[in-house]
mmCIF file of the N, C-alpha and C atoms, coordinates in Angstrom:
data_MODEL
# 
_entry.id   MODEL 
# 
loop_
_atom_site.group_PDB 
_atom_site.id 
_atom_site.type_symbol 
_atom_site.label_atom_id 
_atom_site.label_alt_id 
_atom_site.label_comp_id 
_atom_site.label_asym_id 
_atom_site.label_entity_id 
_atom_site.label_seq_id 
_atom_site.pdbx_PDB_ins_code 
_atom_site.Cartn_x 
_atom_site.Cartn_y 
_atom_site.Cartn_z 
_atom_site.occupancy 
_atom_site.B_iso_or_equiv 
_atom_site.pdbx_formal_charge 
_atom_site.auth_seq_id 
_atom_site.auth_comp_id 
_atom_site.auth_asym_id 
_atom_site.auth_atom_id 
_atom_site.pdbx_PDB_model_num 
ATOM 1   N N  . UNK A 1 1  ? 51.126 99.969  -76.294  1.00 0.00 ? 1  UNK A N  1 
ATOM 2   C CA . UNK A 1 1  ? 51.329 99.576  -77.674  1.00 0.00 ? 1  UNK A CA 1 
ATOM 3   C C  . UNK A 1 1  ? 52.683 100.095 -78.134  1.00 0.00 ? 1  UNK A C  1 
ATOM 4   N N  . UNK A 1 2  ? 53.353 99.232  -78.449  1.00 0.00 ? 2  UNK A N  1 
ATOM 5   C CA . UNK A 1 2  ? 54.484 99.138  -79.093  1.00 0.00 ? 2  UNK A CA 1 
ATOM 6   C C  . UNK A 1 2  ? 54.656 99.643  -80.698  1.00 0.00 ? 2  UNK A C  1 
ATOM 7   N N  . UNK A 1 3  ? 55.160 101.032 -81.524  1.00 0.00 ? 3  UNK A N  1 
ATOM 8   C CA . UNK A 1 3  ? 55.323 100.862 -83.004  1.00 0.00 ? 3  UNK A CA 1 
ATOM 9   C C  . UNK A 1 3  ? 56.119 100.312 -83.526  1.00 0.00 ? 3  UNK A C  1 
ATOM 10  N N  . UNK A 1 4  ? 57.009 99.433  -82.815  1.00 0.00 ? 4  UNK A N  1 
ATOM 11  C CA . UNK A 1 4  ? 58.121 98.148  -83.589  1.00 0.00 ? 4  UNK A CA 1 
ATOM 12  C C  . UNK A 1 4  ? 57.349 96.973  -83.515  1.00 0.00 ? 4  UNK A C  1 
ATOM 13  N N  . UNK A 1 5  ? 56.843 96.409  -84.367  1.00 0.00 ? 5  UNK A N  1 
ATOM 14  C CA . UNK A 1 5  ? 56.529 95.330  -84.205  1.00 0.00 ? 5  UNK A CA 1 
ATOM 15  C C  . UNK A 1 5  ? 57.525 94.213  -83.960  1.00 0.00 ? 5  UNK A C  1 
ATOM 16  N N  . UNK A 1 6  ? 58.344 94.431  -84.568  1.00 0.00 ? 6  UNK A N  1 
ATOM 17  C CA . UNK A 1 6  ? 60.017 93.501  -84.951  1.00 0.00 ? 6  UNK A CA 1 
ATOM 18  C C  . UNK A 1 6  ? 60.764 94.169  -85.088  1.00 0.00 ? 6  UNK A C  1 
ATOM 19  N N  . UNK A 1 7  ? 62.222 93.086  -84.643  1.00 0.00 ? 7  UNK A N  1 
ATOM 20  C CA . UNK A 1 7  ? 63.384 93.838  -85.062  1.00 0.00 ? 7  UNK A CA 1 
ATOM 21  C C  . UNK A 1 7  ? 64.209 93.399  -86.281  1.00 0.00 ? 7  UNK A C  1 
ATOM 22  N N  . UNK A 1 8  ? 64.599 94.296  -87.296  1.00 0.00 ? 8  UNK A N  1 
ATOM 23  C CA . UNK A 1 8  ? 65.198 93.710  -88.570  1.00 0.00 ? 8  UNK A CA 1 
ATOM 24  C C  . UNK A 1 8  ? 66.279 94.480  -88.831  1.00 0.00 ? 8  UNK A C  1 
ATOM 25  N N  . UNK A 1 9  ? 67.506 93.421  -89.500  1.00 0.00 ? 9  UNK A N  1 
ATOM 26  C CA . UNK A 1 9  ? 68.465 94.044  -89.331  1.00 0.00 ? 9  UNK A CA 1 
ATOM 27  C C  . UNK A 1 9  ? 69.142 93.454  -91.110  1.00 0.00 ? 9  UNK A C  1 
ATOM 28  N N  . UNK A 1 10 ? 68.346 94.375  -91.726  1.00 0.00 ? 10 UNK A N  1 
ATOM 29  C CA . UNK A 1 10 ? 68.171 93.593  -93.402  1.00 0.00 ? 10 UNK A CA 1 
ATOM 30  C C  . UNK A 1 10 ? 69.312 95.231  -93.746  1.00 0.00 ? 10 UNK A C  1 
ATOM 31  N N  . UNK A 1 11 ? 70.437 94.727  -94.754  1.00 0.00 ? 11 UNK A N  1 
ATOM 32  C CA . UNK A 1 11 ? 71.144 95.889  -95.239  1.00 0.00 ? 11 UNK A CA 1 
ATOM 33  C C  . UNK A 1 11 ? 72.266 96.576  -94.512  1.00 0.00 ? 11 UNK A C  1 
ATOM 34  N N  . UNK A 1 12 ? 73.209 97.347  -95.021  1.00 0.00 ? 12 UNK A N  1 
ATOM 35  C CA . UNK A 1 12 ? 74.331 97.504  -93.778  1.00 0.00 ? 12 UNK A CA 1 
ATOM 36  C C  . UNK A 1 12 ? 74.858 99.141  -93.878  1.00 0.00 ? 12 UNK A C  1 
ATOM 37  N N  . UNK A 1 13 ? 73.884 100.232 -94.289  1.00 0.00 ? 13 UNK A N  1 
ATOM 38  C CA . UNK A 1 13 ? 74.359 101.095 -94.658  1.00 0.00 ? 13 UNK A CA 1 
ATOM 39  C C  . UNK A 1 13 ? 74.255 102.665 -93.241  1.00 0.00 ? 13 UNK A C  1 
ATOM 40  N N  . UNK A 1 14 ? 74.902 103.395 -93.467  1.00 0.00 ? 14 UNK A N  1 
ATOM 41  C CA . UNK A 1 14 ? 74.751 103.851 -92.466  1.00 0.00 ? 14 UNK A CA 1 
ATOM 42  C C  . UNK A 1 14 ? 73.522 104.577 -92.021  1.00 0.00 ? 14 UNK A C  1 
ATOM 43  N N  . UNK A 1 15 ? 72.231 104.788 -92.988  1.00 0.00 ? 15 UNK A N  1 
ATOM 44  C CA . UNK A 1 15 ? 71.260 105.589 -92.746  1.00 0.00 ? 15 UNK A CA 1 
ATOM 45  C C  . UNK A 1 15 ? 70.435 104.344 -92.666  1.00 0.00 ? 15 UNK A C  1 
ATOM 46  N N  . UNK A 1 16 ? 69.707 104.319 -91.113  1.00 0.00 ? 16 UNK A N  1 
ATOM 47  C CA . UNK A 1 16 ? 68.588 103.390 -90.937  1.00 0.00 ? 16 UNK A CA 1 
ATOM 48  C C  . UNK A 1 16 ? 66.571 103.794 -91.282  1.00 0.00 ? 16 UNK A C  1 
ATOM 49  N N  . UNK A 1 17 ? 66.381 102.904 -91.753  1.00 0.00 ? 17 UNK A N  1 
ATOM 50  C CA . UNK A 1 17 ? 65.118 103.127 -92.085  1.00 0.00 ? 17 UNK A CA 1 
ATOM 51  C C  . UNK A 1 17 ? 63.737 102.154 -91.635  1.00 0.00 ? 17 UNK A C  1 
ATOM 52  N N  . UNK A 1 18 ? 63.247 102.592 -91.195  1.00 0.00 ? 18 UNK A N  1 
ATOM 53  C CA . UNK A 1 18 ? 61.793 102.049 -90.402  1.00 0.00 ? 18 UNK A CA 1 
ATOM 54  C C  . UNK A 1 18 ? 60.824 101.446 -91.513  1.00 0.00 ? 18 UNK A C  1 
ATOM 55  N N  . UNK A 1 19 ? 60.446 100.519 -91.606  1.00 0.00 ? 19 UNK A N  1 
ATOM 56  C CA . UNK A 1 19 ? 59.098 100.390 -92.482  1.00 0.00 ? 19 UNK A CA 1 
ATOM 57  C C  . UNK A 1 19 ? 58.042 99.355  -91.754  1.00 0.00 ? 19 UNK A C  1 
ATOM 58  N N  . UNK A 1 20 ? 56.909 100.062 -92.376  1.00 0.00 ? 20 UNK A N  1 
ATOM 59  C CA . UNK A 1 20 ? 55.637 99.691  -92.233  1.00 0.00 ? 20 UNK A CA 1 
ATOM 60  C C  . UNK A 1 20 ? 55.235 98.502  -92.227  1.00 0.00 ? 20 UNK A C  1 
ATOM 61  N N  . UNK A 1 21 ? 54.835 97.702  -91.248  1.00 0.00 ? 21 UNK A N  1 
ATOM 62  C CA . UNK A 1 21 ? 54.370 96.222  -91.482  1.00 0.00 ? 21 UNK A CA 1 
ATOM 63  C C  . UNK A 1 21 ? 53.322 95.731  -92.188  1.00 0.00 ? 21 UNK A C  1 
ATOM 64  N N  . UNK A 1 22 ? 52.966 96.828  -93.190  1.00 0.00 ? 22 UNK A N  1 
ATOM 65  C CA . UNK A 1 22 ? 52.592 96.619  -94.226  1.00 0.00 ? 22 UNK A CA 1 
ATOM 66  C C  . UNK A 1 22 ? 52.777 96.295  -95.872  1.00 0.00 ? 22 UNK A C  1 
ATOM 67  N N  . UNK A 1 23 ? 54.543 96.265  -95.474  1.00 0.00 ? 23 UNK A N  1 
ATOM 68  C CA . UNK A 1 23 ? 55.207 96.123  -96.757  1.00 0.00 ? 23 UNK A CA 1 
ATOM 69  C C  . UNK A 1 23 ? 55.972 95.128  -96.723  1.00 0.00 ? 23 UNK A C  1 
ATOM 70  N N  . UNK A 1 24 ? 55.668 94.596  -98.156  1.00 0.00 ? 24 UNK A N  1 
ATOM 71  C CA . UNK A 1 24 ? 57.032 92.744  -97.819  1.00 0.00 ? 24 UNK A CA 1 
ATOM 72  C C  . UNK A 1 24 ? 57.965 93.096  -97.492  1.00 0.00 ? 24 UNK A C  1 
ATOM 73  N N  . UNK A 1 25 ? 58.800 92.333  -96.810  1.00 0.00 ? 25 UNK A N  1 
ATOM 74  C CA . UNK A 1 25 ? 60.028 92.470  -96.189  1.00 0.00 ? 25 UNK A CA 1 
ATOM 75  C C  . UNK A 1 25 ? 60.342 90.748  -96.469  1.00 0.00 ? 25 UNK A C  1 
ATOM 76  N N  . UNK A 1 26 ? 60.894 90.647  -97.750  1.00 0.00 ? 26 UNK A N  1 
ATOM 77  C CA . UNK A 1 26 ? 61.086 88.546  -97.793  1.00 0.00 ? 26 UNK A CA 1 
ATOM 78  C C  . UNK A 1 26 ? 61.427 88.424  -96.444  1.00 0.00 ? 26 UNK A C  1 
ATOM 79  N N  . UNK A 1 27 ? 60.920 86.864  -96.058  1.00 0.00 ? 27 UNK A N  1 
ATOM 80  C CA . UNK A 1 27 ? 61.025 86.344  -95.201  1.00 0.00 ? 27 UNK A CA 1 
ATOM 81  C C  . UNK A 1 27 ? 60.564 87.153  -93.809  1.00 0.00 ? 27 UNK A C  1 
ATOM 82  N N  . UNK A 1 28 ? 59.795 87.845  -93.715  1.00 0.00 ? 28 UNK A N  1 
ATOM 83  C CA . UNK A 1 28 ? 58.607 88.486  -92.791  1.00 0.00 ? 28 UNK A CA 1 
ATOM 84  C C  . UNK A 1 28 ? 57.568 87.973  -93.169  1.00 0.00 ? 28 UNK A C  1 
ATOM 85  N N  . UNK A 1 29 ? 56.647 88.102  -91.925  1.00 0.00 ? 29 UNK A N  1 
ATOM 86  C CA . UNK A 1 29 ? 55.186 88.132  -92.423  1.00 0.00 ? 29 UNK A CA 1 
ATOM 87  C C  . UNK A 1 29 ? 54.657 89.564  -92.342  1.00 0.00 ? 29 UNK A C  1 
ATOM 88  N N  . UNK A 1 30 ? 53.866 90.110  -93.362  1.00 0.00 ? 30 UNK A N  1 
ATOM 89  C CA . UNK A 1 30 ? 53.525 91.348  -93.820  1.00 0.00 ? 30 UNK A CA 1 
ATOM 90  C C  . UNK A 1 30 ? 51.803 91.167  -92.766  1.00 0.00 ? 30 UNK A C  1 
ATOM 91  N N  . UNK A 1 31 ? 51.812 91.505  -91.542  1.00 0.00 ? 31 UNK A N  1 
ATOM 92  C CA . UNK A 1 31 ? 50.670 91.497  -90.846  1.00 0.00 ? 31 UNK A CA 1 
ATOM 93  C C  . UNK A 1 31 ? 49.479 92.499  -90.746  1.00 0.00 ? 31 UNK A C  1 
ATOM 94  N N  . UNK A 1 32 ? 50.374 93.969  -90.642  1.00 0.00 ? 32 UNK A N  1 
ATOM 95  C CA . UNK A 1 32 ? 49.680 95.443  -91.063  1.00 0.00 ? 32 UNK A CA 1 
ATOM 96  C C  . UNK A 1 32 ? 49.248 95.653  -89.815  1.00 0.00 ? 32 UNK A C  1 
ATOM 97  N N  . UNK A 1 33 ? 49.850 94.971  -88.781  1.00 0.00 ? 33 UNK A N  1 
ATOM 98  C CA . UNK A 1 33 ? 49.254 95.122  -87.311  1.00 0.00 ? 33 UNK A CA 1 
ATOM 99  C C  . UNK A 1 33 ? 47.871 94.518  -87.100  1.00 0.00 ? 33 UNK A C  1 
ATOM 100 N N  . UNK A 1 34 ? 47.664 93.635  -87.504  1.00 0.00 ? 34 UNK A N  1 
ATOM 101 C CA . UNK A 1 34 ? 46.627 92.870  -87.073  1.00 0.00 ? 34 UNK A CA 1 
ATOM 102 C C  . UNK A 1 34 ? 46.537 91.307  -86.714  1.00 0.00 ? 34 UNK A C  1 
ATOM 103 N N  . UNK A 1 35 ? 46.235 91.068  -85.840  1.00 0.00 ? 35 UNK A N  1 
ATOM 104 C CA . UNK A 1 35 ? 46.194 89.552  -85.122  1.00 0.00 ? 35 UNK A CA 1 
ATOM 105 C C  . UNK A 1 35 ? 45.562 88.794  -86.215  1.00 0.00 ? 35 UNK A C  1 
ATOM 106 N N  . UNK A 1 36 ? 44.341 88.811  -86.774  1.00 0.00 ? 36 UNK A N  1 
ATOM 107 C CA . UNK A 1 36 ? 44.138 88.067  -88.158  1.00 0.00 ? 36 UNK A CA 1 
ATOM 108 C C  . UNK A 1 36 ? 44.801 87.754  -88.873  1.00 0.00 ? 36 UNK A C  1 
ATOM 109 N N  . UNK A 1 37 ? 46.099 88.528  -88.671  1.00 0.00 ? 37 UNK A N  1 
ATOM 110 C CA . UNK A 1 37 ? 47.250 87.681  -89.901  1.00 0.00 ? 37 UNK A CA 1 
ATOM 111 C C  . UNK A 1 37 ? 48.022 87.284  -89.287  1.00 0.00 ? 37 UNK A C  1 
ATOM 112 N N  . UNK A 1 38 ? 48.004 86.897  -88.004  1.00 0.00 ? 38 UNK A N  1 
ATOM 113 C CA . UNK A 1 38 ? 49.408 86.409  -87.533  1.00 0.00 ? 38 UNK A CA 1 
ATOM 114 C C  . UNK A 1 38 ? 49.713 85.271  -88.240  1.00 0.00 ? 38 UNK A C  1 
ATOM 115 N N  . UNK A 1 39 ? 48.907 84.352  -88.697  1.00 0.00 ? 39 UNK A N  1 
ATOM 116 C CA . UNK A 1 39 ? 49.017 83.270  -89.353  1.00 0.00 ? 39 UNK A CA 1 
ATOM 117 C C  . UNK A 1 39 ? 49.322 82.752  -90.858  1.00 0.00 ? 39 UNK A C  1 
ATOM 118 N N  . UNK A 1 40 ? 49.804 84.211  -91.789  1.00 0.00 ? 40 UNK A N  1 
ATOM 119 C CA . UNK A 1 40 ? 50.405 83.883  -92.720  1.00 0.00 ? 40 UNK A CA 1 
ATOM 120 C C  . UNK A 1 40 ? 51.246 84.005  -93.414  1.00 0.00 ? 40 UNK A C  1 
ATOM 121 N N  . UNK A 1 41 ? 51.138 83.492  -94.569  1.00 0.00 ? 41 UNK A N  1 
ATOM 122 C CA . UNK A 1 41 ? 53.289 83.174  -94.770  1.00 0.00 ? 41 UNK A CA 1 
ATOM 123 C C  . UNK A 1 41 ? 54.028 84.170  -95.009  1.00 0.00 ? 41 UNK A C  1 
ATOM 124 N N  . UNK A 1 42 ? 54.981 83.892  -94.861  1.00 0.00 ? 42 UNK A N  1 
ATOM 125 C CA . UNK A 1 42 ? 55.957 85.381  -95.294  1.00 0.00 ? 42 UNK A CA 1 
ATOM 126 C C  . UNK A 1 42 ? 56.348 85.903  -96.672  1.00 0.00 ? 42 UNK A C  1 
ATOM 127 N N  . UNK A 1 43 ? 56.422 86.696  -96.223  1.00 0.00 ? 43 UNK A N  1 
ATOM 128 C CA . UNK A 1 43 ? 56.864 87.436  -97.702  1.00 0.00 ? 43 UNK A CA 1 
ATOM 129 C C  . UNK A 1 43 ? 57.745 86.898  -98.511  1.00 0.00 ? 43 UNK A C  1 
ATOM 130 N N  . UNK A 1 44 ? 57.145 86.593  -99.662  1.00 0.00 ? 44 UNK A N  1 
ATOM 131 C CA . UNK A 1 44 ? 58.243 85.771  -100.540 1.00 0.00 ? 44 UNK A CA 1 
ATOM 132 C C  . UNK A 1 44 ? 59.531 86.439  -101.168 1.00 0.00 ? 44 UNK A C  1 
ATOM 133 N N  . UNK A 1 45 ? 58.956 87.820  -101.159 1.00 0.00 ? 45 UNK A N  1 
ATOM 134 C CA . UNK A 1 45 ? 60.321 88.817  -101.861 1.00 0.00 ? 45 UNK A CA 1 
ATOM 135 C C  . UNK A 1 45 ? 59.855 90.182  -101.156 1.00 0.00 ? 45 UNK A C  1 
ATOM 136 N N  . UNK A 1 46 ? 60.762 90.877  -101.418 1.00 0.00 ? 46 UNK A N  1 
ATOM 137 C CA . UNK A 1 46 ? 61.130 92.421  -101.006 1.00 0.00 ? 46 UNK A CA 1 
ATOM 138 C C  . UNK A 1 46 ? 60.300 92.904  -101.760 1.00 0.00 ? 46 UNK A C  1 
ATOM 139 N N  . UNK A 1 47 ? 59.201 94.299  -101.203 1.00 0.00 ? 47 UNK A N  1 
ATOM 140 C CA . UNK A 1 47 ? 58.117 95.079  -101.973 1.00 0.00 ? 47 UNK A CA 1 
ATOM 141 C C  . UNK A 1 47 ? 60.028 95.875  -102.493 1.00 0.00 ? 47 UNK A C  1 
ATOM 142 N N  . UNK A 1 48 ? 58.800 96.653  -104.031 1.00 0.00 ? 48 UNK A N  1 
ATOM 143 C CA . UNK A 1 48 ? 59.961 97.160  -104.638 1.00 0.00 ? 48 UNK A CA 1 
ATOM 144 C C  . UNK A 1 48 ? 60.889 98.759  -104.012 1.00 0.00 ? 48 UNK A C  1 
ATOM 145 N N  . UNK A 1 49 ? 60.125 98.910  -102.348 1.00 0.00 ? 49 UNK A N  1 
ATOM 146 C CA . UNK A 1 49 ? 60.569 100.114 -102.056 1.00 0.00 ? 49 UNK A CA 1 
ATOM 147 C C  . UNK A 1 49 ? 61.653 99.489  -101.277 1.00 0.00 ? 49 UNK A C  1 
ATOM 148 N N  . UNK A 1 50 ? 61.346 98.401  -100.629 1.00 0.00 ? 50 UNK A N  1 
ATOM 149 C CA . UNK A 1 50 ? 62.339 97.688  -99.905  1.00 0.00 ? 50 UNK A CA 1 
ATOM 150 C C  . UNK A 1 50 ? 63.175 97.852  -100.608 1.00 0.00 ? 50 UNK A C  1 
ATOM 151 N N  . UNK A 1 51 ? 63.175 96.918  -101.914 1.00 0.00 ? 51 UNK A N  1 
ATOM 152 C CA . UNK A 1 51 ? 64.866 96.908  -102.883 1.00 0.00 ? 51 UNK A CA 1 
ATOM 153 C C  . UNK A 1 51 ? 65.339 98.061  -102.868 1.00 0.00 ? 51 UNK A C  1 
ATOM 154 N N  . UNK A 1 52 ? 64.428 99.086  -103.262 1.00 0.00 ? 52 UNK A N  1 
ATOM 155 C CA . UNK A 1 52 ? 65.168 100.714 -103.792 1.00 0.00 ? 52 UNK A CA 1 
ATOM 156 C C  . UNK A 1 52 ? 65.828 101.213 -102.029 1.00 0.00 ? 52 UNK A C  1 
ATOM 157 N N  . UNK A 1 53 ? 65.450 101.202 -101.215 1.00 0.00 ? 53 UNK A N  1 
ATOM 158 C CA . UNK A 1 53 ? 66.247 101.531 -99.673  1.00 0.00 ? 53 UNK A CA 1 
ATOM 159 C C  . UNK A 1 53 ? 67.671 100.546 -99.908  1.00 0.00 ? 53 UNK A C  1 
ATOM 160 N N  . UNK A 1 54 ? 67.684 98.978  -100.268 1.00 0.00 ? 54 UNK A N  1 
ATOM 161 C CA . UNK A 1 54 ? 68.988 98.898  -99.761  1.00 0.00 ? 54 UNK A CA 1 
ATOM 162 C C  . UNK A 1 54 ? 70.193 99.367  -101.094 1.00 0.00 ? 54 UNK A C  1 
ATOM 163 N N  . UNK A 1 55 ? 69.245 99.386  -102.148 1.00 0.00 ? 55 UNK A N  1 
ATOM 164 C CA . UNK A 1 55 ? 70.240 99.532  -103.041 1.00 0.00 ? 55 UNK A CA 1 
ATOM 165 C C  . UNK A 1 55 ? 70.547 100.675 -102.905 1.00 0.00 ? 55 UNK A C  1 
ATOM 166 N N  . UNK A 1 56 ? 70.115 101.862 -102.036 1.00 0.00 ? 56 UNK A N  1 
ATOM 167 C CA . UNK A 1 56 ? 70.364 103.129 -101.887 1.00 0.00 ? 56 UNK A CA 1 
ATOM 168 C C  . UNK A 1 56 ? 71.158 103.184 -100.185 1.00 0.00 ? 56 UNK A C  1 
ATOM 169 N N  . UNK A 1 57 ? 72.111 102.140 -99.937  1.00 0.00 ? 57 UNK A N  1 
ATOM 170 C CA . UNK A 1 57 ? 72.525 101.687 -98.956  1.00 0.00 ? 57 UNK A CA 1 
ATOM 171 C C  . UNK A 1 57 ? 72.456 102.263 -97.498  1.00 0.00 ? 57 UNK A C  1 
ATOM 172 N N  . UNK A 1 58 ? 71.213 101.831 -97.375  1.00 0.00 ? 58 UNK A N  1 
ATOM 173 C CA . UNK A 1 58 ? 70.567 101.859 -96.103  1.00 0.00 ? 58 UNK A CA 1 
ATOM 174 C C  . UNK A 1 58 ? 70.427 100.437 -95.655  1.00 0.00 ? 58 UNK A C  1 
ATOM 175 N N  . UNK A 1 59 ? 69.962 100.485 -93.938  1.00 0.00 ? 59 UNK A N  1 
ATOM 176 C CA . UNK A 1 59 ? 69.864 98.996  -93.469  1.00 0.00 ? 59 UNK A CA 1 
ATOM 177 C C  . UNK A 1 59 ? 68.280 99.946  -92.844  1.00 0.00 ? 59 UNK A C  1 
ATOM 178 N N  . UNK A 1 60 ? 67.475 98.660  -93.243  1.00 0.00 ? 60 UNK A N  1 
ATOM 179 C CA . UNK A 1 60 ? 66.140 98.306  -92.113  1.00 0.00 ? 60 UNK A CA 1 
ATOM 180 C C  . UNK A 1 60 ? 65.918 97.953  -90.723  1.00 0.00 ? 60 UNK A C  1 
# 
């Protein structure tokens, strides 16, 4: 078992940050590690911790 599910390369700052595939990431699908969700849509927008990481210029 793998803890990357994906690779994302959202933001351009020099401190990188990992998140949980439990949190929107627009244009991801938010799965939480489970095969039951492989099948739905992606995240329409950034959860609001997402925004606060890049505006605090970090990349994902």
């Amino acid at each position: 078992m793998n803890i990357i599910s994906q690779s994302v390369h959202k933001g351009s700052g020099k401190l990188k940050v990992m998140v949980k595939d439990t949190i929107d990431i627009q244009g991801l699908k938010t799965i939480a590690g489970s095969k039951a969700l492989l099948e739905v849509e992606p995240a329409h927008d950034d959860a609001e911790v997402v925004k606060n990481i890049l505006k605090a210029d970090c990349e994902i």
